[in-house]
Structures are given as structure tokens and as C-alpha cells.
C-alpha positions as CSV (number, residue, x, y, z in Angstrom):
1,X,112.3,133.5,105.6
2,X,108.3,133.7,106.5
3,X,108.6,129.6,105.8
4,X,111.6,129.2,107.8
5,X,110.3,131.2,110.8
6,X,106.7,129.6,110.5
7,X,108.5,125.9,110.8
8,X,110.9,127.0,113.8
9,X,107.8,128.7,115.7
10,X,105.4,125.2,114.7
11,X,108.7,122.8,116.1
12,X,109.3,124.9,119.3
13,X,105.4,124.8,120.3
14,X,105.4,120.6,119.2
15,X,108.6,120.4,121.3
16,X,106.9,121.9,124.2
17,X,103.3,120.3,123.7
18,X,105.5,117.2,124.4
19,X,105.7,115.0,127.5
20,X,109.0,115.6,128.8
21,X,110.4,113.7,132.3
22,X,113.2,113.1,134.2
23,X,114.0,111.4,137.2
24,X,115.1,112.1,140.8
25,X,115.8,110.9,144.2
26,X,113.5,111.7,146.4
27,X,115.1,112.6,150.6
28,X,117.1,109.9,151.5
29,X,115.2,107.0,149.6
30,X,117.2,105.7,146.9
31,X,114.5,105.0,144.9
32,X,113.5,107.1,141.8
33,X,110.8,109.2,141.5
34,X,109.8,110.5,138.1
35,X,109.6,114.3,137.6
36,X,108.0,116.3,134.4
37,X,110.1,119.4,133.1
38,X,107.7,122.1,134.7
39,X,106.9,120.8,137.9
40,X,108.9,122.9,139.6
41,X,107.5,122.3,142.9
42,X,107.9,118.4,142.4
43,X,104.6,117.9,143.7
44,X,103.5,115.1,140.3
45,X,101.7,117.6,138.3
46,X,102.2,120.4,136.1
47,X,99.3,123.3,136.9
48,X,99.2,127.3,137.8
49,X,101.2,127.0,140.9
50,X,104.3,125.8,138.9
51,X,103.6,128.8,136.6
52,X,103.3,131.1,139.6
53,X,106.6,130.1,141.2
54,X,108.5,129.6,138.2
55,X,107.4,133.7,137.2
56,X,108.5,134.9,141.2
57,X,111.9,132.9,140.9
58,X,112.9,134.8,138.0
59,X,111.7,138.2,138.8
60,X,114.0,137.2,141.8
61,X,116.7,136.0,140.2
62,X,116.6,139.5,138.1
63,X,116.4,141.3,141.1
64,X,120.1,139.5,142.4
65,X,118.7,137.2,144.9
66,X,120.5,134.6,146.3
67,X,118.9,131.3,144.7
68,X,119.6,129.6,148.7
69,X,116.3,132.5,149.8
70,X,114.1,131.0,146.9
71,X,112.0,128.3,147.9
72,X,112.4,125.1,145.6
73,X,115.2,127.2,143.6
74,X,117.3,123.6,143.2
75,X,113.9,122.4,141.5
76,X,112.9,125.1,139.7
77,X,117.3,125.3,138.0
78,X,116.8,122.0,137.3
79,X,113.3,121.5,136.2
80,X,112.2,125.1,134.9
81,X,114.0,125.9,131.9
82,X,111.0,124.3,129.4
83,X,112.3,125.8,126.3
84,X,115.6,124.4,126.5
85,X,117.2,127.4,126.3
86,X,119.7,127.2,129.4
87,X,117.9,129.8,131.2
88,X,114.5,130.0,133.7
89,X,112.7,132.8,132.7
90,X,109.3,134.2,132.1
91,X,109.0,132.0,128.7
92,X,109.5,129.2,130.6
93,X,106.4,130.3,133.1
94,X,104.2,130.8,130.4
95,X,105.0,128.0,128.4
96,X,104.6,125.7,132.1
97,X,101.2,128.1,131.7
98,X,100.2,126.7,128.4
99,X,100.7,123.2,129.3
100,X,98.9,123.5,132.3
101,X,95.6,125.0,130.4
102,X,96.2,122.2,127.1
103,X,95.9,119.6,130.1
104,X,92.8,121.1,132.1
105,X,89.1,120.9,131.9
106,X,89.6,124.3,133.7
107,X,88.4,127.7,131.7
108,X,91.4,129.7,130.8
109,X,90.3,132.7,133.6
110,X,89.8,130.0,136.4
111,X,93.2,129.2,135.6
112,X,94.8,132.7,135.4
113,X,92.3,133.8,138.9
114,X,94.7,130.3,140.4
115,X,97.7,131.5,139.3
116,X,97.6,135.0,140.7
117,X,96.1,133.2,144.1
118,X,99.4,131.3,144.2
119,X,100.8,134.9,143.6
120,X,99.2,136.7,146.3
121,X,100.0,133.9,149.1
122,X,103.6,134.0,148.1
123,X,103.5,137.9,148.6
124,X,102.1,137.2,152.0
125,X,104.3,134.9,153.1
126,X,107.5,137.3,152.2
């Protein structure tokens, strides 16, 4: 079981180190634009303000908000749920969290100070 539990944990954290994209349209353009699972905020990268967002729409979403008050909440549905699991939920931010830090130059607590800046703005602008 130990064996069986060590393989899933080692194959869900390979799945999610993992480039994964998919593609968009982008306004009125017809053109594709190509988005990574975890850029929620479809701005081209994955960092803490993906994190950050992804976190406040599901404490949202648990708190019975309608999805149409979340900003970026078609995004974040369609692009959020990292761990495959049908769901966007706090895994999901810290797993966009862990890619985000395995892809910086950035110490772990610059990162975490960025994330809770996102954080704090979106508290102020509520």
C-alpha cells in the first residue's frame, strides 16, 4: 500500500511539474492565443498573482458567490483546476504556487511576501 501510495503521490507531482496548455480566442480576434493551465488571469505567465486569485475565487465560491462577481471567474473554471480533479480549489492554488516557485529565480519568501501583496490589493479593491 506504502508502494502504491508513494507511486500515485510521485505521478500526480510529475503530472503537475508538466507543461500543460491550451488554446483560446482572444476578444474578437479569431486568432488563437495559447494559454498554460494556471494562468488564470491569462496574462502569458504562471506566477503568485495566479496563486492569489485562484485561492480568493474559491474561498468565494465556498462562501456561495455568484461566479458573474468574480473577476476572471470564466478563466479561472476553465484554466484553474491543475490537478485535474473537476474542481478549483485551494490544491489547485498551491500547486499553481509550486510551479510558480520551480520556475523562478525568486526566494520562496519573496514569492509568498508577492502573493499576499496580490492578496491585500484584492481586499482593497472589494
Amino acid at each position: 500500500m506504502k508502494k502504491l501510495t508513494a507511486f500515485l503521490s510521485a505521478l500526480a507531482l510529475g503530472l503537475t511539474a508538466a507543461p500543460m496548455t491550451a488554446f483560446a480566442e482572444t476578444g474578437n480576434d479569431t486568432s488563437l492565443t495559447e494559454i498554460q493551465v494556471g494562468d488564470v488571469n491569462a496574462d502569458g505567465r504562471i506566477d503568485a498573482t495566479d496563486a492569489a486569485i485562484t485561492l480568493r475565487y474559491y474561498t468565494l465560491m465556498i462562501a456561495y458567490v455568484d461566479p458573474a462577481d468574480i473577476p476572471y471567474s470564466d478563466t479561472i473554471a476553465k484554466y484553474g483546476d491543475v490537478d485535474g480533479n473537476g474542481f478549483v480549489d485551494g490544491v489547485d492554488a498551491a500547486l499553481i504556487l509550486r510551479q510558480y516557485t520551480l520556475n523562478s529565480s525568486k526566494t520562496e519568501s519573496d514569492i509568498l511576501k508577492e502573493a499576499q501583496d496580490v492578496i491585500d490589493q484584492m481586499s482593497k479593491d472589494d
